[in-house]
VOPA-403263 format. One record per atom (N, C-alpha, C): x, y, z. Coordinates in steps of 0.001 Angstrom, whole numbers, plus 500000, padded with zeros to 6 digits. Layout:
% VOPA-403263
XYZ...
***
This chain:
% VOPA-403263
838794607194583312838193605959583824838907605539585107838100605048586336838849604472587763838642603153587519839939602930587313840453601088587987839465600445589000839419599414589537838890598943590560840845598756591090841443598015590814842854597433590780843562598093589953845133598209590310845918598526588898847119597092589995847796596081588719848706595445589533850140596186588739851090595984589398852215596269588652853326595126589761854193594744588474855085593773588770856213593906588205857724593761588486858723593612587505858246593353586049857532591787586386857291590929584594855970590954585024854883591196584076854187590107584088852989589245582621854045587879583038854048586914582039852464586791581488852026587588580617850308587320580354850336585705579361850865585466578836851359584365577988850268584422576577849868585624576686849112586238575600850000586559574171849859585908572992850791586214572060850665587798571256849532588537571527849644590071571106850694590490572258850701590273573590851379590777574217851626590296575117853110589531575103853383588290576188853875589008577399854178590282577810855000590863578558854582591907578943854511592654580105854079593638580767854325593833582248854282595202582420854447595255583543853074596147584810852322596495584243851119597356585024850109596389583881849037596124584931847574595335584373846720596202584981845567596785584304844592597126585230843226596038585299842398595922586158841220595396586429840022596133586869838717595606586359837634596357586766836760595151586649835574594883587909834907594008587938835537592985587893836800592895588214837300591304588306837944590708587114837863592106585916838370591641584517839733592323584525840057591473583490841372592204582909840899593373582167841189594743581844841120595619581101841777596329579896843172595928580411844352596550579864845424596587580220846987596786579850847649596862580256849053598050579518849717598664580629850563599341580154850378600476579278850523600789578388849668602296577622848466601778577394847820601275577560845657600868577546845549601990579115846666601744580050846147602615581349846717603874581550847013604628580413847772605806580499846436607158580687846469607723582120845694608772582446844440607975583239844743606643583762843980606237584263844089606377586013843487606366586896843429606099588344842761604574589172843414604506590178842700603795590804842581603106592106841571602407592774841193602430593930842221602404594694843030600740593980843996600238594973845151599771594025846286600192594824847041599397593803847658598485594530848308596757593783848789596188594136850539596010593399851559596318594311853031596383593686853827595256594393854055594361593387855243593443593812856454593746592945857329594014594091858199594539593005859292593213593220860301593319592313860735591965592062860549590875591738858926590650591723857857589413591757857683589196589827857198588490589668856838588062588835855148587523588288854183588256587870852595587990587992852669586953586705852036585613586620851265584664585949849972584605586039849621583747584631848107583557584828847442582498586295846806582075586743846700581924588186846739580278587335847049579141588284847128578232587838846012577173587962845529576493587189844379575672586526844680573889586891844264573023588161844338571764588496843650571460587623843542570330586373843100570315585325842046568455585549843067568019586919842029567042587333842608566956588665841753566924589754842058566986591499840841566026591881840477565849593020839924565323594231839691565994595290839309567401595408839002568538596136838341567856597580837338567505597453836752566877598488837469565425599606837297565009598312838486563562599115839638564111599772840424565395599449841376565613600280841086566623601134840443566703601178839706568096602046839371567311603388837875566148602804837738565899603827839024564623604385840264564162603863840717563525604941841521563938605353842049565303605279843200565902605899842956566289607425841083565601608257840913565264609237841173563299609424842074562454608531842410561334608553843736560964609031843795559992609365845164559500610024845875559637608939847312559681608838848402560419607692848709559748607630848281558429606963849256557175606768850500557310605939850512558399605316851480558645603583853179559232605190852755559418606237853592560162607071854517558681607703854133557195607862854259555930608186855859555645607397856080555087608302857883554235606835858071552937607884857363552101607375857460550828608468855938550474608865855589548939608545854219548613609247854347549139610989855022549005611544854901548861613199854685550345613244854874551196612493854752552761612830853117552918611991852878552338611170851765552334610990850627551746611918850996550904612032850405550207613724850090551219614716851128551708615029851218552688616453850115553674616230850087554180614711849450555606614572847848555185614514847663553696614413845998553340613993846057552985616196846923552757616651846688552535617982846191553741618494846890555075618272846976556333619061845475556702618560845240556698617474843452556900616729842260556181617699842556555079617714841596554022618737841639554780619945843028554877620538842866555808622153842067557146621448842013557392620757841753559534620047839867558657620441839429557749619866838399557767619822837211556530621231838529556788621932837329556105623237836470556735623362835314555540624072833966556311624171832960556466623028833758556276621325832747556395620739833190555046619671832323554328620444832523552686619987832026552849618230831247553330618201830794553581616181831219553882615431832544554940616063833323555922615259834118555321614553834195555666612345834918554955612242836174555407612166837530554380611736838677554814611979838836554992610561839312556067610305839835556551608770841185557045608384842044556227607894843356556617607378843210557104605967844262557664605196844353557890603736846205558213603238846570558121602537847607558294601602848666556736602077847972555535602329848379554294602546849506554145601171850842553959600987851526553502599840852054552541600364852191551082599811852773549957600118854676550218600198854799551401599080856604551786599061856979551851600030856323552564601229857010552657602603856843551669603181856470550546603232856586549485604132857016548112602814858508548180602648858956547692601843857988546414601014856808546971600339855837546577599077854585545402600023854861545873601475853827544879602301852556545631602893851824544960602620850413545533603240850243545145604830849223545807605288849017545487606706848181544547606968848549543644607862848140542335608630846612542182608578845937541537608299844328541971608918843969541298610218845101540602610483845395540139611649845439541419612791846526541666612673846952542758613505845855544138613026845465544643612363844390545027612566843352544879613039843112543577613152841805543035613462842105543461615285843254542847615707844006543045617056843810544695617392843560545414616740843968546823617077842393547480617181841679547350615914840502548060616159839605546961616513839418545781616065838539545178617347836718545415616303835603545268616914834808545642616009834274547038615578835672547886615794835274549598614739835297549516613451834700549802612504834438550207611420835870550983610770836637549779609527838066550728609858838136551082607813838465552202607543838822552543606061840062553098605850840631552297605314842154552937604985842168552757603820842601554701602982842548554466601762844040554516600905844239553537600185845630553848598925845836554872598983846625555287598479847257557211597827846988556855596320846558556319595710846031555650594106844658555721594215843863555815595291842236555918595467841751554534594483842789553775594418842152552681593646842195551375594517841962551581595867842353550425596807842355550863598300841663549984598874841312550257600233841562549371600930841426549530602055842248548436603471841300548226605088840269546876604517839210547140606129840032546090606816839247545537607821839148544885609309838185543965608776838037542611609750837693541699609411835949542089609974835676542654611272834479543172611222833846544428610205834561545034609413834177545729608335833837544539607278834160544147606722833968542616605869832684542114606305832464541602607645831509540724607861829873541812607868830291543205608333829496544388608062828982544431606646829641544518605636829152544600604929828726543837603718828765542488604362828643541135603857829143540446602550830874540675603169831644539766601871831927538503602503831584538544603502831743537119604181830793536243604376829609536844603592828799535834603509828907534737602510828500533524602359828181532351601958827722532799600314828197532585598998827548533172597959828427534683597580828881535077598589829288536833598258829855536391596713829527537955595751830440537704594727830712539249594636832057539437594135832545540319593994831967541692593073832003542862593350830830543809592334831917543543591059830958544264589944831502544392588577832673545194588411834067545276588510834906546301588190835609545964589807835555545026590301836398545570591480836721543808592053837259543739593389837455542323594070837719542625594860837097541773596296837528541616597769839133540869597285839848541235597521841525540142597678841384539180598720841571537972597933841521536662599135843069536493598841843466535575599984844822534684600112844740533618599039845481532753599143845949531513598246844254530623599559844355530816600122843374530002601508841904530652600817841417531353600099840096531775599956840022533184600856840447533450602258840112534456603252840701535433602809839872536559603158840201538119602758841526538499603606841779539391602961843164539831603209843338541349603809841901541487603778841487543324603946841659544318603050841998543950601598842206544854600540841110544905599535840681545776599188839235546101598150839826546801597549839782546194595750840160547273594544839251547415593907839342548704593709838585549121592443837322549583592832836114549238592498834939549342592727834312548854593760834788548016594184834354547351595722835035548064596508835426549156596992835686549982598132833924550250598236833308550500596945831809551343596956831552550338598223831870549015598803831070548114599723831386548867601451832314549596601562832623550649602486832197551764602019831954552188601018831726553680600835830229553292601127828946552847601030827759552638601354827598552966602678828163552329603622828202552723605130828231553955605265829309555024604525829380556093605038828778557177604518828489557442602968827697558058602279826302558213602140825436559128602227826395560510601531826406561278603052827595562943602807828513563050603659827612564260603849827432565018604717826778565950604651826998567191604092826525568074602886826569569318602417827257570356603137827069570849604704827929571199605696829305570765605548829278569279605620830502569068606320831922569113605025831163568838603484831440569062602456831955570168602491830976571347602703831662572837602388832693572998603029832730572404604526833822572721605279835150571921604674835063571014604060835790570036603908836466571033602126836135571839601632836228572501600198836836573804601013836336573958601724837092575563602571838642575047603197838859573975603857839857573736604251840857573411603253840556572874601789841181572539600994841477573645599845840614574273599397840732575347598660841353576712599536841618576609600375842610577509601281843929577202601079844530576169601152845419575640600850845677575349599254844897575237598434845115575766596946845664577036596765844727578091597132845393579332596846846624579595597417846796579237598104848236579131598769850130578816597657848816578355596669850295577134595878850218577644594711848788578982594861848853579954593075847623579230592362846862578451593055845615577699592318844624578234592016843944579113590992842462579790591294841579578991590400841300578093589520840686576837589292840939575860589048839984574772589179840631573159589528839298572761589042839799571326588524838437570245588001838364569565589384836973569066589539836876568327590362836647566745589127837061565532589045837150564579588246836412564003588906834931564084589170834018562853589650833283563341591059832167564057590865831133563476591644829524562923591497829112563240592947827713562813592565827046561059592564828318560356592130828136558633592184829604558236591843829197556640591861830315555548591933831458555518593003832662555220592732832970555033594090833892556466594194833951557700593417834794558752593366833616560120594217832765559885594366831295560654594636831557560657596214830559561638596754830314561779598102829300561905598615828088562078597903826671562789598014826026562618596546824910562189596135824247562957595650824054563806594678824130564534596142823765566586596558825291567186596207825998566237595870827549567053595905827810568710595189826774568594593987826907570052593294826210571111594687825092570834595205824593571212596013825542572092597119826400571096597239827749571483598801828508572351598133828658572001596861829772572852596236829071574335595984827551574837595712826660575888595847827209576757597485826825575669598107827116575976599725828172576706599722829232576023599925830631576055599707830888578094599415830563578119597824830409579159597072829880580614597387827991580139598045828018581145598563828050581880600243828969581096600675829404581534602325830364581836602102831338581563601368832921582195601216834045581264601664833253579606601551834353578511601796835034578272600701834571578352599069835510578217598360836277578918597463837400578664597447838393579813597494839205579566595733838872578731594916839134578796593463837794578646592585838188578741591823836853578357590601836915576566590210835047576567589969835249574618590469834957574227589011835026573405588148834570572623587494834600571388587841833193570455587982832712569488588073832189568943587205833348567521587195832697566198586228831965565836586963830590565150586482829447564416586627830181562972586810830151562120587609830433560549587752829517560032587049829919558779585585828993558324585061827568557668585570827926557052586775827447556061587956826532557422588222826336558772588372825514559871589071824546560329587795824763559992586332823524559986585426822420558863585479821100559514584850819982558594584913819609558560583239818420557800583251817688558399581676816692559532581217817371560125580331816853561696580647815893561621579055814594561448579302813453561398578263813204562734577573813174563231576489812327564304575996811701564440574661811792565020573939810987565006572860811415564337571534810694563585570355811163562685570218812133563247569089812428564672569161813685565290567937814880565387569121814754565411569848815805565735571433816480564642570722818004564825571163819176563725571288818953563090570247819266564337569309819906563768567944818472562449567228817807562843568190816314562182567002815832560844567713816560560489568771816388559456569720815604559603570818815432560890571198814672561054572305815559560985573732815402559990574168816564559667574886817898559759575380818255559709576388819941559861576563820020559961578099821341559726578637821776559887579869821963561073580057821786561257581312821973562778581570820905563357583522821416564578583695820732565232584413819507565772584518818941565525585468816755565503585607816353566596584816816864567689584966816595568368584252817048568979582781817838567787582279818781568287581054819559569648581225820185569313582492821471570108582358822887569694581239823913570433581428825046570119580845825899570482580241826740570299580026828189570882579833828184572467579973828440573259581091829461574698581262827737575500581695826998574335581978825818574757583237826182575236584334826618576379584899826633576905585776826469578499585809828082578783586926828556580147587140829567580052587157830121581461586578832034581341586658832663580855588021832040580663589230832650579886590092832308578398590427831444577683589942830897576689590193829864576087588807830547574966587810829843574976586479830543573501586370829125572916585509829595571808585019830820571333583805831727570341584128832496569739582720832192568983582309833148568173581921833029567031581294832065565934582464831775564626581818831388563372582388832446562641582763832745562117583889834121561389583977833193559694583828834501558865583063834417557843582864835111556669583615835259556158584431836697555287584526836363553728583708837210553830583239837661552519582111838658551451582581839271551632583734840092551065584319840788551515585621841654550813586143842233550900587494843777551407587252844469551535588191845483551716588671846578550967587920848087552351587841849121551511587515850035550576588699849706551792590142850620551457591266849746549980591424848178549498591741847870548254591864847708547369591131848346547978589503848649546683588549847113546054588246845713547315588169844439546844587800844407547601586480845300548679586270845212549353584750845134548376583898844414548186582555844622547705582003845119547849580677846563546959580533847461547015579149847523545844578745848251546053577099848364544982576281849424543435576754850238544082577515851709543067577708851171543119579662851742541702579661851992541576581694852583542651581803852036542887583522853283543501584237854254543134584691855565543874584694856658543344584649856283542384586027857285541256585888857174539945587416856016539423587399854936539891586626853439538996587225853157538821585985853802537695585297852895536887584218851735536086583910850626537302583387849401536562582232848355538220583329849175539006583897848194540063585388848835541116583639847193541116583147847257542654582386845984543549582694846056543398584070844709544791584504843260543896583812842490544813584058840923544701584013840534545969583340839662546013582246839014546673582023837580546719583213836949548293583859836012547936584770834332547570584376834558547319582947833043547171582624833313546408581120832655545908580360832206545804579076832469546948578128833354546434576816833581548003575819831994548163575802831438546767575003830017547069574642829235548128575852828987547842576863828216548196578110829007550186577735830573550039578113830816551398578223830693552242576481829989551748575329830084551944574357828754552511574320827736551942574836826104552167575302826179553227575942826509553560576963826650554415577953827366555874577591828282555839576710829177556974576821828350557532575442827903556868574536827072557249574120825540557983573991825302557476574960824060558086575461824407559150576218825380559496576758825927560311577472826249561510576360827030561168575643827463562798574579826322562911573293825372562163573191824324562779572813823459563539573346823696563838574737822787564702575945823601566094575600824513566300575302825297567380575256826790567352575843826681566456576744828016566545576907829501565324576677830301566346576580831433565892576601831947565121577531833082564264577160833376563082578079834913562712578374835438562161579719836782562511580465836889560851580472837316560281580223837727558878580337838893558319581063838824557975582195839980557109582887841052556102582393841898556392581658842262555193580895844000555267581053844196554444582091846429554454582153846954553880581274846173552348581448846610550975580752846299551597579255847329551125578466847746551059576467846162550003575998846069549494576853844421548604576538843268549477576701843256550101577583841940551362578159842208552460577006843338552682576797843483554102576085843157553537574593843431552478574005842564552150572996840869551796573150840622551339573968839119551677574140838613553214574121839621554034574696838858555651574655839186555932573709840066555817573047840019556394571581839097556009570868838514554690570845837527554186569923836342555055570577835717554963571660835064555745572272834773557171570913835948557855571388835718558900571608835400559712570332836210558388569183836469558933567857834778557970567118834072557504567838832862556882567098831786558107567871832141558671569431831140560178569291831233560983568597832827561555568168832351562481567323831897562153566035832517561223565301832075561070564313830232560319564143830012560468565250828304560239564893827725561533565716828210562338566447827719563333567104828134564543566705829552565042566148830631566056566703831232566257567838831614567839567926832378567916569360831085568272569714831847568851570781831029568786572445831438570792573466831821571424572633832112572751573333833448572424574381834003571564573810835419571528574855835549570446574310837227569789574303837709568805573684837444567653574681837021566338573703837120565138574579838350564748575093838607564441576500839918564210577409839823562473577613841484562187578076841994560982578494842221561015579688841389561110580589842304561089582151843797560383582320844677560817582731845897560630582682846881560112581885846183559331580868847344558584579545848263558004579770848205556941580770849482556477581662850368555931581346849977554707580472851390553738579377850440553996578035851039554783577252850596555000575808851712554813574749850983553929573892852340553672572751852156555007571743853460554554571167853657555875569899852399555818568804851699554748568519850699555431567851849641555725568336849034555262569452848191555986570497848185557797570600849982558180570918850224559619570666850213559866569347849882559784568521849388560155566932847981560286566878847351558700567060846101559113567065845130559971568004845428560110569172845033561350569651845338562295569086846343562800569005846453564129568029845785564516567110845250563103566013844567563408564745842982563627565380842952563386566521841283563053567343841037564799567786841992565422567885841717566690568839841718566304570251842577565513570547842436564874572237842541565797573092842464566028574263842637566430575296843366565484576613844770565556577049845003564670577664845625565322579299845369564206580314845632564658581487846525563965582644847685563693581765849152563028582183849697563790583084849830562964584388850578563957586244851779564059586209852400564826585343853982565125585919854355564478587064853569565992588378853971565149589497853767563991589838853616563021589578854160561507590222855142560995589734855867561582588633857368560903588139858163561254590122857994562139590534858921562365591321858876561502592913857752561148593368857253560851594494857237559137594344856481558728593222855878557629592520856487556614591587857500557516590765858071557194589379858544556330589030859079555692590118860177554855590275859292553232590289858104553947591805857435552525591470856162552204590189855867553174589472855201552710588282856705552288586974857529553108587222858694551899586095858792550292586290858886550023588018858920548815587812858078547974587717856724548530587448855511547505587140855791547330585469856870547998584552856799547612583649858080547607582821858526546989581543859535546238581005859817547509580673861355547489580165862215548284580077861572549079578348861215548275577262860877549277576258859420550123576513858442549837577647857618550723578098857604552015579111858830551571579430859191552843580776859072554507580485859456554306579078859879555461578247858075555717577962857264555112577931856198555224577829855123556603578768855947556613580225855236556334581320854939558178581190853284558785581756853281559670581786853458560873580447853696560613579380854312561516578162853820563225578437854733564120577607855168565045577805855023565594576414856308566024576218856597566587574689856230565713573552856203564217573800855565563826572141854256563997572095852931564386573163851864564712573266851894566120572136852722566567573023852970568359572196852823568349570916853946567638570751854608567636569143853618567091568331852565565717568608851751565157568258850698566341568219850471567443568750849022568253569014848191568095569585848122567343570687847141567170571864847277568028572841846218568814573174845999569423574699846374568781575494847991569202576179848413568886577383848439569567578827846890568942579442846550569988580527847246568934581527847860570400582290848646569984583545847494569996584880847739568567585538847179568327587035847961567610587886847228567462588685847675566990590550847487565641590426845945565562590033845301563989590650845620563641592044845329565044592957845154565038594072843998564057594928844696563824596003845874563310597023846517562044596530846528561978595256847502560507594778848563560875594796849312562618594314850666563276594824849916564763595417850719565232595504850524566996596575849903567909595067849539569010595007849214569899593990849882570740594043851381570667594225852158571613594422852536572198592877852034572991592593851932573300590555853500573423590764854590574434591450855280575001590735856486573400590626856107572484591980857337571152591715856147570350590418855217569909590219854945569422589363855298569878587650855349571517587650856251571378586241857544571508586286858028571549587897860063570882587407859881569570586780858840568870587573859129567696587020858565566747585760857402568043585001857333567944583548858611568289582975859586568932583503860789569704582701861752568661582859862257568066584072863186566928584275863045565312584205861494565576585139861237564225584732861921562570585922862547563903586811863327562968587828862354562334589061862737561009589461862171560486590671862739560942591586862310560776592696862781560818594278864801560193593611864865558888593671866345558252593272866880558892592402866383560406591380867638560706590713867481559763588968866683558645588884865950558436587819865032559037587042865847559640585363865005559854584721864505558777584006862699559322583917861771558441583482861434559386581961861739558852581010861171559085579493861929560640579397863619560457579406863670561820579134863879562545577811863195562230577097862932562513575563861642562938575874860938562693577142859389563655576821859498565172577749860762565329577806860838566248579211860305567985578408859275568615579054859185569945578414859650571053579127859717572331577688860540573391577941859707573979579302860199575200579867859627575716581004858574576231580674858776577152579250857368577648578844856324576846578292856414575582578220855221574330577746854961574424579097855652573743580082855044573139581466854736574318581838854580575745582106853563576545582268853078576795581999852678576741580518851443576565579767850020575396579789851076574344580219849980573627580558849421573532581919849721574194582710848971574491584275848484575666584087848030576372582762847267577665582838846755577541581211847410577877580286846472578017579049846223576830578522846965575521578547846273573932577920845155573546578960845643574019580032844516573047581416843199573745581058843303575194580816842100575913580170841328575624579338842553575126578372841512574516576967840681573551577208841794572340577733841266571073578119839899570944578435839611572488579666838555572459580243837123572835579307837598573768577979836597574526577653836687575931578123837572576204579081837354577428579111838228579027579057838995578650577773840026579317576988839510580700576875838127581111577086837733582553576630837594583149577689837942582531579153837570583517580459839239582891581109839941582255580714841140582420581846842248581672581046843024580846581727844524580506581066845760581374580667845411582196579894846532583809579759845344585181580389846550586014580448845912587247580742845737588199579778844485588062579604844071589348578379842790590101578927842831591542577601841286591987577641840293591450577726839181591145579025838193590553579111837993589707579683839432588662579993839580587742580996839371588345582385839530586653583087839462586586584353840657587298584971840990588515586163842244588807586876842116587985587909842716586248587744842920585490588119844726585303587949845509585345588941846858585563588827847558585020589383848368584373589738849516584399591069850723584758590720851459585330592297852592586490592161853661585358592460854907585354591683856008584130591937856985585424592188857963584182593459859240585076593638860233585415592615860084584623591218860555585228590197860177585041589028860869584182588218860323584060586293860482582658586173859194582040586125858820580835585805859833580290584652859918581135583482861132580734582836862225581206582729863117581348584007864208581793584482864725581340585236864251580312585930864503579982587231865183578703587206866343577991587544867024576749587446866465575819587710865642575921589231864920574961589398863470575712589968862539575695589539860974575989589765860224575965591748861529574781592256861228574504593162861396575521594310862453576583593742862954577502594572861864578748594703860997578887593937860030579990593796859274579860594933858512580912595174857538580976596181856195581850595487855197581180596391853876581985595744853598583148596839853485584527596346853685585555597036852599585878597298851597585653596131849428586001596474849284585205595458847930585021595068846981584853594512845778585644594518844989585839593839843932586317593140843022585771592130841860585896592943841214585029592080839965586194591672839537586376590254838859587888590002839439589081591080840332589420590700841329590541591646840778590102593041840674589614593511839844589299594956841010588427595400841902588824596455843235588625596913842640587015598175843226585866597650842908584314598529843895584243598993845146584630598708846216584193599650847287585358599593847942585917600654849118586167601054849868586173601440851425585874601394852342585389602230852427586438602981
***
């Protein structure tokens, strides 16, 4: 029999329990075939030899923002700023970038209040700078945005009567007047102006970003929300992502959540949906793992709430310093009880936004009244990030079959400022780790890109340590072994997804989806020192150093 591929490596880690260890894999059609005596008397086309290297299963973003960072990595770098006046300068040098085109708007992104010791920018001095351009500056939390006083009057919060949408608020002063900050759902009052983005400019915007995935060992990633609400870009977004796919702009395998806000009412026969007829869903009753191995539907994303960095998550106790401020739930349980329902009686499964210890008891109730009036769903129901969860929260997920999607990386970048939004017996709370484990919940590792970088191999140092930027450990009783935190950026992120039978470890039949490390993921002192040598995504080589 001829190989298409044969790889051979010092190690390589299949994390397969018949056979965790090997050193020659062969591939054909993009599959795994065999390895080590399976290829004895075999030939083939090409071979690939890293010697010294170390081959893993390729690593799995288990929830990202593909697009949002794609397309603003043509945005002003606000996250690059340490000081309002340097933030100033860089929205000045943009205004000169764009003379001549008086319409054009001005777009910043990775805005964190940490660098400009916890102060936002003037809308004054903005107002002074862009004048009447159209200005969007987004959080690095995507839960908060930053216009100009002619953006406001554009899109009429300054009218007489304005009331704030459901799930979100213009920020006024102690005076009534806006302040230029929109949380939550009212960014959608800027996102209207600009949406939807064009399918083109999308693909390009997925090519520039998924280039830079493979780069870091990434060969699939969730996308957590398109199609509607304020996480959407289009529409047509599955459409771009088709595009994308077949020109050769995207460079990992996509799974796409549906944005609840992007379902309609999907009518059919009156035994359909469980005997109701009815249900939310796609025009044509699509759903769940509708696609192609490069481009297929997941879960439904839900958001249930806001932000820990803007203190809109919603939990049981204040945040620390702001007494009676315990977040917002963004809708009605009842309303999101209607809805998520009608939703996993269509077929699919459902991803729920929930940081705040208040949200994450709403998704549990959620999630544990679908199955028990529906079942599962062909992939486990998920918690988007699990942000402050008490100890029986981590139980009862476990007994639920949860699926949870807690960011390492932001203990390190972030960590410091979500501890101090909260009291000292919740800190230990923040993000969990190993009591997820121990409890039995799918702990799929992600980015929640551009809120931190998707750098997989520093995001599981810092499932393993757990350290901030200052050298603060946060909850180090949840810190996991090396072989958990690589498990969960390849075989939990898999599960999470549903799709445990084509990738996560390397076996017979799988995907030869791989990346080559400068050494042994569990060998290495610190993770940070490794380098990604290729990637491969179906033996089809995306990156080489």
């Amino acid at each position: 029999m001829m190989l298409d591929q044969l790889f051979e490596a010092d190690t390589i880690l299949t994390l397969d329990p018949q056979r965790p260890r090997a050193r020659r894999m062969g591939v054909i059609g993009g599959m795994v075939v065999g390895f080590d005596e399976d290829l004895e008397g075999m030939t083939a086309r090409s071979t690939e030899r890293f010697d010294g290297a170390t081959i893993v299963p390729g690593f799995n973003d288990a929830h990202c923002h593909t697009t949002w960072w794609g397309l603003g990595l043509q945005a002003v770098p606000l996250d690059r700023a340490r000081g309002l006046e340097e933030l100033y300068s860089m929205l000045e040098a943009e205004v000169r970038r764009l003379d001549g085109q008086p319409d054009a708007w001005i777009h910043g992104t990775g805005f964190n209040d940490k660098d400009h010791d916890s102060q936002y920018p003037s809308i004054d001095r903005l107002d002074a700078i862009t004048g009447d351009r159209p200005l969007y500056l987004r959080h690095t939390s995507g839960h908060s945005a930053i216009t100009n006083t002619a953006t406001l009057r554009a899109v009429g919060a300054l009218e007489p009567g304005f009331n704030d949408p459901t799930g979100g608020a213009v920020v006024r002063d102690a005076t009534g007047r806006p302040t230029g900050v929109l949380e939550e759902t009212a960014q959608s009052l800027l996102q209207r102006r600009l949406l939807p983005y064009a399918a083109e400019d999308i693909a390009d915007a997925l090519d520039a970003a998924t280039r830079r995935y493979a780069a870091l060992g990434i060969t699939s990633f969730t996308e957590a929300g398109v199609g509607g609400g304020w996480i959407g870009h289009s529409p047509t977004e599955v459409a771009a992502y088709q595009l994308a796919a077949e020109t050769g702009r995207l460079h990992a395998r996509a799974q796409l959540m549906p944005a609840l806000d992007s379902l309609s009412t999907v009518d059919g026969h009156a035994q359909d949906f469980h005997g109701m007829g009815t249900a939310l869903g796609l025009g044509l009753g699509e759903r769940f793992a509708f696609g192609t191995d490069r481009v297929r539907f997941g879960h439904v994303k839900v958001f249930l709430d806001g932000s820990l960095l803007g203190r809109t998550a919603a939990v049981t106790e204040s945040f620390c310093g702001h007494h009676g401020n315990t977040g917002y739930l963004l809708d009605t349980p009842e309303q999101y009880r209607e809805r998520v329902k009608a939703v996993y009686r269509a077929g699919w499964p459902i991803a729920l936004h929930a940081i705040g210890d208040a949200a994450i008891d709403l998704a549990l109730d959620l999630i544990e009244d679908c199955q028990d009036s529906f079942g599962l769903r062909g992939a486990p129901n998920r918690i988007e990030h699990f942000g402050v969860s008490r100890p029986d929260q981590v139980a009862r997920a476990g007994r639920l079959g949860v699926a949870v999607t807690p960011q390492a990386g932001f203990l390190q970048p972030i960590g410091d400022q979500m501890a101090d939004r909260l009291d000292d017996h919740r800190r230990d709370w923040i993000y969990r780790g190993r009591t997820l484990v121990e409890a039995g919940v799918v702990l799929a590792g992600s980015s929640d890109l551009p809120v931190a970088d998707n750098d997989m191999l520093r995001g599981m140092q810092s499932a393993i340590d757990r350290r901030s930027d200052t050298g603060a450990v946060i909850g180090a009783q949840e810190g996991l072994t090396a072989e958990q935190a690589l498990r969960s950026y390849t075989e939990w992120s898999a599960t999470a997804n549903g799709q445990s039978a084509t990738r996560g470890t390397l076996a017979r039949a799988k995907f030869a989806d791989v990346a080559v490390l400068s050494g042994s993921p569990l060998e290495a002192d610190d993770l940070n020192d490794l380098d990604v040598l290729a990637t491969f995504v179906g033996g089809t080589c995306t990156h080489r150093r």
